[in-house]
N, C-alpha and C positions, 0 to 999 in steps of 0.2 A: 686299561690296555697300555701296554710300554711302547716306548714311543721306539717307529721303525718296526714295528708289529703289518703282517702285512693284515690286510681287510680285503674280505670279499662282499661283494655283492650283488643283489640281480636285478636288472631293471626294467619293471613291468612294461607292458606296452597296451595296459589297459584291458581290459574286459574284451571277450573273444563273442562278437556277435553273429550271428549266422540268420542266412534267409530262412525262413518257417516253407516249406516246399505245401505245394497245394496239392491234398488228399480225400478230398470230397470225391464222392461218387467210386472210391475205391473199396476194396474188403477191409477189414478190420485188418486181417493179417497183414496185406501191402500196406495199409498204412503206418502199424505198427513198425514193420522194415521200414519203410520211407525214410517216417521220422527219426528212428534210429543211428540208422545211417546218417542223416543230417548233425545226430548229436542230441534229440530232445530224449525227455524224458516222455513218454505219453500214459493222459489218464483217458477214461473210457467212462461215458454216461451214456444211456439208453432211451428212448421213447419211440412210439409209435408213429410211422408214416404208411402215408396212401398211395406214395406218391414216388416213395424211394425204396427199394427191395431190403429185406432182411438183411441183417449184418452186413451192410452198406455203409460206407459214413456220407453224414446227411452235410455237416457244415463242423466248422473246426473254429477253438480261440488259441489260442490268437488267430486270425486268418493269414490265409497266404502272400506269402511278399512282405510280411513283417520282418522287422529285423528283432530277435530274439537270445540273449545270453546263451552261447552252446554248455547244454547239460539241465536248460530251462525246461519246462512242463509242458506239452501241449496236448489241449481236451478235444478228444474226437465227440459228436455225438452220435451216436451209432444207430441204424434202424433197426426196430424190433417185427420193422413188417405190419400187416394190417393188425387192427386193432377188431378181435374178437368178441361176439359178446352172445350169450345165452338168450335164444326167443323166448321168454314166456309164454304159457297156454294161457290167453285172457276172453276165451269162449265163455259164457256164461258170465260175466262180467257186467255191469255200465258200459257204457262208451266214455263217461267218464272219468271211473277204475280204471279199467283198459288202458288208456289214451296217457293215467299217468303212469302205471306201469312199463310202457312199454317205452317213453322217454326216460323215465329212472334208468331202465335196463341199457340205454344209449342209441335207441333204435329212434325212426322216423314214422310219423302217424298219416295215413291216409286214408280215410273216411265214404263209407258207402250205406247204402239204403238208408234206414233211419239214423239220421246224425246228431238225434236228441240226446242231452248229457245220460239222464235216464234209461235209454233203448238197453235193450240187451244186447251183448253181439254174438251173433250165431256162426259168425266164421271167420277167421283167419288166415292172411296168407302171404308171406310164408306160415307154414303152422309152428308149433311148439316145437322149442330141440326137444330131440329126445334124450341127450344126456346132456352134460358139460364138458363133454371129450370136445376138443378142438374140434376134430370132424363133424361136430351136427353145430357149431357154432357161424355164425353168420358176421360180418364185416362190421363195424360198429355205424352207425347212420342210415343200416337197410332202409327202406320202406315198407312197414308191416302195413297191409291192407282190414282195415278190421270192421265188419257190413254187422249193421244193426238189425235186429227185425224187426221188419214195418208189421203194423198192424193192419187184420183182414181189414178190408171195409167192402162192405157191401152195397152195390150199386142195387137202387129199387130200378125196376123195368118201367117202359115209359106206359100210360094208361092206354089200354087196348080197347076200351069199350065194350068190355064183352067177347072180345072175337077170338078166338083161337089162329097163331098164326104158325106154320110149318116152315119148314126152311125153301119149298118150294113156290108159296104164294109171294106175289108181287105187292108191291109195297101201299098203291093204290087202293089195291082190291077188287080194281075192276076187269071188266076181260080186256 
């Protein structure tokens, strides 16, 4: 450089930080704007709530009120809504067959008439989807009802002595 050369130059004033604006419980798409407008960049993750409505955002990182680099990332995670799942038909089954079935499947087990591991179970309820279309699918954690059959048992009658009794005779026997 010769000297009496003129020189420029710029002097930073450091790194441009901005508030993270709080976006929970908003649509994907307002949060999207939000954060925009603020300056972030936003990425989008998914999972299932019970609790918080479809394409909802459930909770954010960085959260709100952070102070963040404008042009920085911020993660929505986004509701997918309840979590679905396929009944199984576990009629003709154990109690428990059934009972693991229907926890694999993400469902909930409650137990009626014979509740021996061995029993059969002769009925179900709610019953089996009938397809795996959303529509016949049920909430992940139902409570499927699933009744064993008890076995007949046969009560012997008490010893009569002999006597024939009708539904009209009294119990004594006497007048």
């Amino acid at each position: 450089m010769e000297k009496g050369s003129t020189v420029t130059y710029v002097l930073s004033l450091g790194v441009d930080y901005v508030t993270v604006p709080d976006v929970t419980d908003r649509t994907v798409s307002e949060a999207r704007t939000t954060l925009a407008r603020a300056g972030f960049v936003t990425f989008e993750q998914h999972e299932f709530s019970s609790t918080v409505d479809k394409d909802t955002v459930i909770r954010q990182s960085p959260t709100a009120s952070s102070r963040l680099e404008r042009g920085g990332a911020v993660t929505i995670i986004v509701s997918d809504g309840l979590e679905l799942v396929t009944i199984p038909d576990v009629v003709g089954m154990t109690m428990k067959e059934a009972t693991s079935a229907l926890l694999a499947a993400g469902l909930s087990v409650s137990k009626a008439g014979n509740t021996a591991d061995d029993a059969e179970v002769i009925e179900q309820s709610p019953v089996a989807s009938p397809s795996t279309d959303d529509k016949d699918k049920m909430e992940k954690m139902t409570v499927v009802t699933i009744t064993g059959k008890t076995e007949d048992i046969i009560t012997p009658w008490p010893e009569t002595e002999g006597e024939i009794l009708s539904s009209g005779d009294s119990d004594s026997g006497g007048a």
